[in-house]
C-alpha positions in Angstrom: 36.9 25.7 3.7 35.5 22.1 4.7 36.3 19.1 2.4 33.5 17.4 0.4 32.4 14.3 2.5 33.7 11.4 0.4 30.0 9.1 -0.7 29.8 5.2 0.0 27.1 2.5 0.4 27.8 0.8 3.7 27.1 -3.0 3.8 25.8 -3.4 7.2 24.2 -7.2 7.1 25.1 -8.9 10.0 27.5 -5.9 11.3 26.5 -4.2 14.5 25.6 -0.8 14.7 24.8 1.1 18.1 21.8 3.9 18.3 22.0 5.8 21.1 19.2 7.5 22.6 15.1 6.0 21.7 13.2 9.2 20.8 12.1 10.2 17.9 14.8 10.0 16.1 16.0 7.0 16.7 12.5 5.7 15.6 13.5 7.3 12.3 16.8 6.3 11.7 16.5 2.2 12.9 14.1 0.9 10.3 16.6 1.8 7.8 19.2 0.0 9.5 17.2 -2.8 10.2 16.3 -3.1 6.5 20.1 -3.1 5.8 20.0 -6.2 8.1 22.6 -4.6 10.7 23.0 -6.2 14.0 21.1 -3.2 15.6 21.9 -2.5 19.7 19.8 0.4 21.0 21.1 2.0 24.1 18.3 4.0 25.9 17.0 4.5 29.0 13.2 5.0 27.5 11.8 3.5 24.1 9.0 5.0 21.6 6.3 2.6 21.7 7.4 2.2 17.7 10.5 1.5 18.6 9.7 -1.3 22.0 7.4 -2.8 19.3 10.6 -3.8 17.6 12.6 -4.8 20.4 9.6 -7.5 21.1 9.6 -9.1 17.7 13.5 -9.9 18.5 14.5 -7.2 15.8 17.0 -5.5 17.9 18.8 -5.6 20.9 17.8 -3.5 23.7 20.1 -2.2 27.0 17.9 -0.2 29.2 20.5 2.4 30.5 22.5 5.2 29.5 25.6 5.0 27.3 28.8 3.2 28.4 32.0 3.3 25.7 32.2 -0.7 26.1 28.6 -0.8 23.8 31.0 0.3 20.9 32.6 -3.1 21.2 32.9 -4.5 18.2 30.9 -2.0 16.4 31.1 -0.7 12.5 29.0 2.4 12.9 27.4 4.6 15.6 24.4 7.0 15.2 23.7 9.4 18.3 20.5 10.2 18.3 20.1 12.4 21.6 19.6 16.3 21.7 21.8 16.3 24.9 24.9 17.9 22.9 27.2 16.8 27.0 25.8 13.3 25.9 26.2 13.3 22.4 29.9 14.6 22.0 30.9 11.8 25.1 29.7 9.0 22.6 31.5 10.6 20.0 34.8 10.9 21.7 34.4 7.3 22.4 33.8 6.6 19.1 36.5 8.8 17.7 39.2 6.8 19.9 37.9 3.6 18.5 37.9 5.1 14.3 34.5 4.2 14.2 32.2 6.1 12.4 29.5 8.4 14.1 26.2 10.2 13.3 25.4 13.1 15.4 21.3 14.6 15.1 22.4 17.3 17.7 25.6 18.7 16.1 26.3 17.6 12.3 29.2 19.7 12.3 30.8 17.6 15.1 30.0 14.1 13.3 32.5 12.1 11.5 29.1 10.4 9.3 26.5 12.1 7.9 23.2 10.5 7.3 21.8 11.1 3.5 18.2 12.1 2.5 17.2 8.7 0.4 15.0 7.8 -1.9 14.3 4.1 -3.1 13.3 3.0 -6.3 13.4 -0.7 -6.6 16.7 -1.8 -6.5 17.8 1.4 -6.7 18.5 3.4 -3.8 19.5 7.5 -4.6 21.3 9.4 -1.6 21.7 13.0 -1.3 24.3 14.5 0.7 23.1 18.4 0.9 26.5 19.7 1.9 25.3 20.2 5.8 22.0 21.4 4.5 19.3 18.8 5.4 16.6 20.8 3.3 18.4 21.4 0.5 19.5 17.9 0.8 15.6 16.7 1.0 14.6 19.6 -1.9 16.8 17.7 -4.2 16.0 14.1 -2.9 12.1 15.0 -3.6 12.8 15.9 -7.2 15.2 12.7 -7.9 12.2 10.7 -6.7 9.6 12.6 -9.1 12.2 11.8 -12.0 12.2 8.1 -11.3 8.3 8.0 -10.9 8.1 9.6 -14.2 10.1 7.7 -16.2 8.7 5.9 -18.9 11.6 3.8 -19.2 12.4 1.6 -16.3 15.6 2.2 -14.5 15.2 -0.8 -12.1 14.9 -3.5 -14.5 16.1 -4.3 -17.9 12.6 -6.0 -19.8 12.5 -9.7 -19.4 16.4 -9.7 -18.7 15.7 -11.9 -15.3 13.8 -14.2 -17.0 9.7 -14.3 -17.2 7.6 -13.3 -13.7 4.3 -12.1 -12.9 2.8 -9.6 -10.7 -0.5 -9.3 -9.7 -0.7 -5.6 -9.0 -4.5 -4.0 -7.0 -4.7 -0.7 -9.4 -7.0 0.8 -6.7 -10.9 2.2 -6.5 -10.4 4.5 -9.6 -8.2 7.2 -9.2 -4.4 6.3 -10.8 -3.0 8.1 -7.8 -4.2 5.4 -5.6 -2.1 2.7 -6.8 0.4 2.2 -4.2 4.0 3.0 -5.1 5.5 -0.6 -5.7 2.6 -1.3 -7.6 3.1 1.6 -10.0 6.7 1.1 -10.4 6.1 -3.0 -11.1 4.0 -1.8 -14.0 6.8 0.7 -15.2 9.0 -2.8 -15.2 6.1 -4.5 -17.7 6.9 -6.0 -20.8 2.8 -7.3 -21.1 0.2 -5.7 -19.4 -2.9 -7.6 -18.7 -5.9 -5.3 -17.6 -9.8 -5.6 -16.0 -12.1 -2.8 -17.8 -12.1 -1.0 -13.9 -8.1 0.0 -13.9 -7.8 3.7 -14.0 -7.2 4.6 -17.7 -4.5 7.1 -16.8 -2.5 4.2 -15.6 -2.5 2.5 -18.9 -1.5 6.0 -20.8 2.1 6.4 -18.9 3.2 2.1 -20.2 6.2 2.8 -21.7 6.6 2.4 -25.7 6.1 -1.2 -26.7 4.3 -2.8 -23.8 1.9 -5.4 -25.0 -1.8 -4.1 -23.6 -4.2 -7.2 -23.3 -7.9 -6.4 -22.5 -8.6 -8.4 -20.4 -12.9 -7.5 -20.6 -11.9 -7.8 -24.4 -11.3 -11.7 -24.2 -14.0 -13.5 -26.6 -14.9 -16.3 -23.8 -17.8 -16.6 -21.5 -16.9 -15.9 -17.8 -15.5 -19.2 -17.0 -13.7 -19.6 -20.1 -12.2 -16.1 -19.9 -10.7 -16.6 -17.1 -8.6 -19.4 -18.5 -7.7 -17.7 -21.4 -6.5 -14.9 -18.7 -4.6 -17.4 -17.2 -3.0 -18.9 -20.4 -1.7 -15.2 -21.4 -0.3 -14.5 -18.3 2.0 -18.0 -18.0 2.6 -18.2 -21.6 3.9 -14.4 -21.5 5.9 -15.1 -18.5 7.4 -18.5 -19.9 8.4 -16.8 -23.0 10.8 -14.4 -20.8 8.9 -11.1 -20.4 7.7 -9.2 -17.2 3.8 -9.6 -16.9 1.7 -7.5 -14.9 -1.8 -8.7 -14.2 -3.6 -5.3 -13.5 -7.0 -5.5 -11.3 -9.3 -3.0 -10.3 -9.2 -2.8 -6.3 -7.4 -5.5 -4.5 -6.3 -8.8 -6.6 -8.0 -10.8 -4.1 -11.5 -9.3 -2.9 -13.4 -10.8 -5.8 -10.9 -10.5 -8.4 -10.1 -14.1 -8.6 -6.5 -13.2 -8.3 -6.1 -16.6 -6.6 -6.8 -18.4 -9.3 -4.1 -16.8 -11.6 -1.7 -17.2 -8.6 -2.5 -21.0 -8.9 -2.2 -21.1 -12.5 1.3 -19.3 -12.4 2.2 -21.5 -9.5 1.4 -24.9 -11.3 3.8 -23.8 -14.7 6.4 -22.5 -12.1 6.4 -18.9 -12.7 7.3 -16.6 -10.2 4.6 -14.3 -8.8 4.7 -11.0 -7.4 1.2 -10.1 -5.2 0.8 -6.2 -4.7 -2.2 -5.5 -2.8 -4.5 -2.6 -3.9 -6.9 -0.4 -2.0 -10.1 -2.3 -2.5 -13.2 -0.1 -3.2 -15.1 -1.7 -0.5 -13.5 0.6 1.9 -12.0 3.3 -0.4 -15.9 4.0 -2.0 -17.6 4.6 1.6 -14.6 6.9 2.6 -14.7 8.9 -0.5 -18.4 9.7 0.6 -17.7 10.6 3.3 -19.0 7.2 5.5 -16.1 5.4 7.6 -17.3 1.5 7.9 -16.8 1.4 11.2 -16.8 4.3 14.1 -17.0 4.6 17.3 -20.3 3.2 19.0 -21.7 3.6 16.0 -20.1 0.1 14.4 -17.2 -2.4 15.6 -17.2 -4.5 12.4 -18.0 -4.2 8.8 -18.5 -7.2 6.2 -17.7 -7.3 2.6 -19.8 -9.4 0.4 -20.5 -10.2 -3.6 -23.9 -9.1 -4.8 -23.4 -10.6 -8.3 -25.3 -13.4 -7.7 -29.5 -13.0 -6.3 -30.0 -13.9 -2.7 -32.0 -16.7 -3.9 -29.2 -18.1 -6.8 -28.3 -21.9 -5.6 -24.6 -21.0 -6.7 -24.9 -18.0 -3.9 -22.6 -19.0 -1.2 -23.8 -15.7 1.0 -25.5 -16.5 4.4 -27.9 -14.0 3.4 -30.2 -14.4 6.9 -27.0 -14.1 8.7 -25.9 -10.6 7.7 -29.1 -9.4 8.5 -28.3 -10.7 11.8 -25.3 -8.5 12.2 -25.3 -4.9 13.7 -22.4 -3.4 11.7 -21.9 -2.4 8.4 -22.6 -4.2 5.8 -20.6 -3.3 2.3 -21.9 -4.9 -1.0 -20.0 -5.1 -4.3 -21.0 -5.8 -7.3 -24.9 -5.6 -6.0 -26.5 -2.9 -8.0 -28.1 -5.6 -10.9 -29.6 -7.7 -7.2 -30.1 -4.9 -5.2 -33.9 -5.0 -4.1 -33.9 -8.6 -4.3 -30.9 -8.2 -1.4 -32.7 -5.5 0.1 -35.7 -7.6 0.3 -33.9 -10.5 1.4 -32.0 -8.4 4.7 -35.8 -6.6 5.1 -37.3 -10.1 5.5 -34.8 -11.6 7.9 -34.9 -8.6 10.4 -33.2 -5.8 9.2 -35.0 -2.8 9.7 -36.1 -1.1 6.6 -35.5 2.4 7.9 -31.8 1.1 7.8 -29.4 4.2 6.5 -28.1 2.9 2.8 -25.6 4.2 0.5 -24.5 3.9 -3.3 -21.4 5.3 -4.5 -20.9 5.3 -8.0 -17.0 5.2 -9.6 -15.8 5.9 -6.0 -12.5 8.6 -6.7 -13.3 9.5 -9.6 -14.4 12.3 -11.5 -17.5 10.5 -12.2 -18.4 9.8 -8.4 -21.8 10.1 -7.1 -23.4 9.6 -4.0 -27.2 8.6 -3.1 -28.0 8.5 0.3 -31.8 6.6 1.2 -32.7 3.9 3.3 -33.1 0.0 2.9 -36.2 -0.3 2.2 -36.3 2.7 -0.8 -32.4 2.3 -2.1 -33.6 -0.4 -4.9 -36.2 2.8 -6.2 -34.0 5.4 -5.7 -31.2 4.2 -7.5 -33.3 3.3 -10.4 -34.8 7.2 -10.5 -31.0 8.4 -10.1 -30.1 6.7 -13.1 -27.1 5.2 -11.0 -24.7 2.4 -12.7 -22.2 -0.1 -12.0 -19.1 0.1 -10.9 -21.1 1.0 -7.6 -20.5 -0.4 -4.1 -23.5 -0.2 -1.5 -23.2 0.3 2.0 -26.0 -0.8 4.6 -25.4 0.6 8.2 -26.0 3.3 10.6 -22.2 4.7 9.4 -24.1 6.5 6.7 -25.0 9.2 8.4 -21.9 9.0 11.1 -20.1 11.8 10.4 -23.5 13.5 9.1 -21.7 16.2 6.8 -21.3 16.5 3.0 -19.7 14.0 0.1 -16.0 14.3 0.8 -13.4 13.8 -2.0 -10.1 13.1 -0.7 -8.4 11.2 -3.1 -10.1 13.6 -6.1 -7.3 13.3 -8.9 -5.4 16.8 -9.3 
């Protein structure tokens, strides 16, 4: 009967480690290392283009040959990564006469090291060994990770014990399963959440139990004046101690004035955190089923803010411009101005027979889609009944891929 491999954590900063072999495993197992901050030296005839990509930003060392026992010089740790088992058990021999420590991905019998299936969860990093097994090892990985994601109760971070810090964290185009994943554990972390009206409700319903929930769409200021009382909440919060995440719809910086509460933290010397979310201007088009760009069909696609009329003097929008373009053009925030912008793009050369697009709460289980033209989108919303949140997409990518309204991000 085998012995139990005995667990440790290996502090590998500034320690060099040798891969052997650049395939496809060795693209696997290096970004790990790297993010360790070992002293990486790749030995390898050939390199995966992932891999050359990191020898050019300097992130590793790089001998273009096959193995030779003096590249263990000095090392701490080994990892073969060849599935030449006459290759692999020479470096291992090698290694075996120096005691250091080696990997095998050809024969894990034969190695002195195994590599764990891992998991990250903030600061916390959750290694499986699976006694040989790497499925069972991965099986039981998997469910660690849905534990930590589910917790109510933070594991990473004790609330406001680090002292006061903000994050400004994109929620996504709708659907809570968009959020990316160190934007959903920031907000398990909160002590005061601080939310726009567009953040996917289901986000809000899994805050743990005594998070302070301020509406943000609640705040009794005008527009201007909200946005300072925002700002006041979120370094007043964060002065006071406690973990404050600033929750947006989209991306905190595509029209969510995310900068401005970055400068207001930044000026009362509050640490910010700034997660970016998958803005609707792109997410909303592919949930219908319209890429913004595509192969000689568009090469560039613009985002702009219809909340002001083509004609408003505060409008910053080169209105004559766009219509200028050839590619796509995405609006948010356009539905109140949209034949006055249709107009506008019609009477600066845009042709009116223009494919156009609305997609109402893009991802969600309220979604719709309303195909027309430029010159008939303003009337057809209004006989759809369409409202806001909606983004509207101008450009021959409406009918690119010419097949039905596809869901992909559809919560489950």
């Amino acid at each position: 009967m085998s012995a139990n491999p005995y667990p440790l954590g290996l502090r590998l900063a500034g320690r060099r480690v040798v891969v052997v072999g650049g395939g496809a495993v060795a693209t696997r197992r290096v970004p790990a290392l790297l993010d360790a901050g070992a002293d990486v030296f790749l030995v390898a005839p050939e390199l995966t283009p992932a891999l050359r990509a990191h020898v050019d930003a300097g992130r590793l060392h790089w001998a273009e040959r096959r193995f030779a026992p003096d590249d263990l010089d000095g090392a701490w740790l080994v990892q073969v990564a060849v599935d030449d088992p006459v290759a692999a058990a020479s470096v291992s021999a090698v290694a075996a006469e120096r005691r250091i420590f080696c990997v095998r991905a050809d024969d894990r019998a034969a190695a002195t090291a195994w590599t764990p299936a891992v998991t990250r969860h903030g600061p916390v990093t959750v290694a499986v060994l699976g006694g040989g097994d790497p499925h069972r090892a991965m099986a039981v990985r998997d469910a660690i990770r849905g534990l930590l994601r589910a917790r109510k109760d933070p594991v990473s971070t004790v609330a406001g014990s680090a002292g006061g810090r903000v994050a400004l964290v994109g929620a996504g185009p709708g659907d809570p399963e968009l959020i990316t994943v160190r934007g959903w554990r920031l907000l398990t972390e909160a002590d005061v959440v601080v939310a726009d009206r567009l953040v996917p409700g289901l986000l809000l319903d899994e805050l743990r139990p005594g998070v302070e929930l301020v509406d943000a769409s609640k705040i009794p200021y005008g527009p201007s004046r909200a946005q300072e009382e925002i700002n006041r909440i979120i370094v007043d919060r964060a002065a006071a101690g406690r973990v404050v995440v600033r929750l947006k719809g989209g991306d905190p910086y595509v029209f969510g004035r995310g900068g401005e509460e970055l400068l207001a933290c930044a000026e009362a010397g509050v640490p910010v955190t700034v997660v970016p979310g998958v803005t609707s201007s792109i997410a909303a088009p592919a949930a219908a089923g319209i890429p913004v760009t595509h192969r000689a069909v568009a090469h560039e696609f613009t985002v702009v803010s219809g909340h002001l009329a083509p004609d408003a003097p505060a409008s910053l929008v080169r209105w004559d411009a766009l219509a200028a373009l050839r590619g796509t053009l995405v609006v948010l925030m356009g539905l109140k101005n949209l034949a006055a912008i249709a107009a506008t793009l019609i009477a600066h050369g845009r042709p009116a027979d223009t494919p156009a697009a609305v997609v109402q709460e893009a991802t969600t289980d309220g979604q719709q889609v309303l195909r027309s033209t430029l010159g008939a989108v303003a009337d057809d919303v209004v006989a759809s009944g369409l409202r806001p949140p909606a983004v509207v997409v101008v450009g021959d990518v409406v009918h690119a891929l010419d097949i039905s309204e596809v869901r992909p991000s559809h919560p489950v």
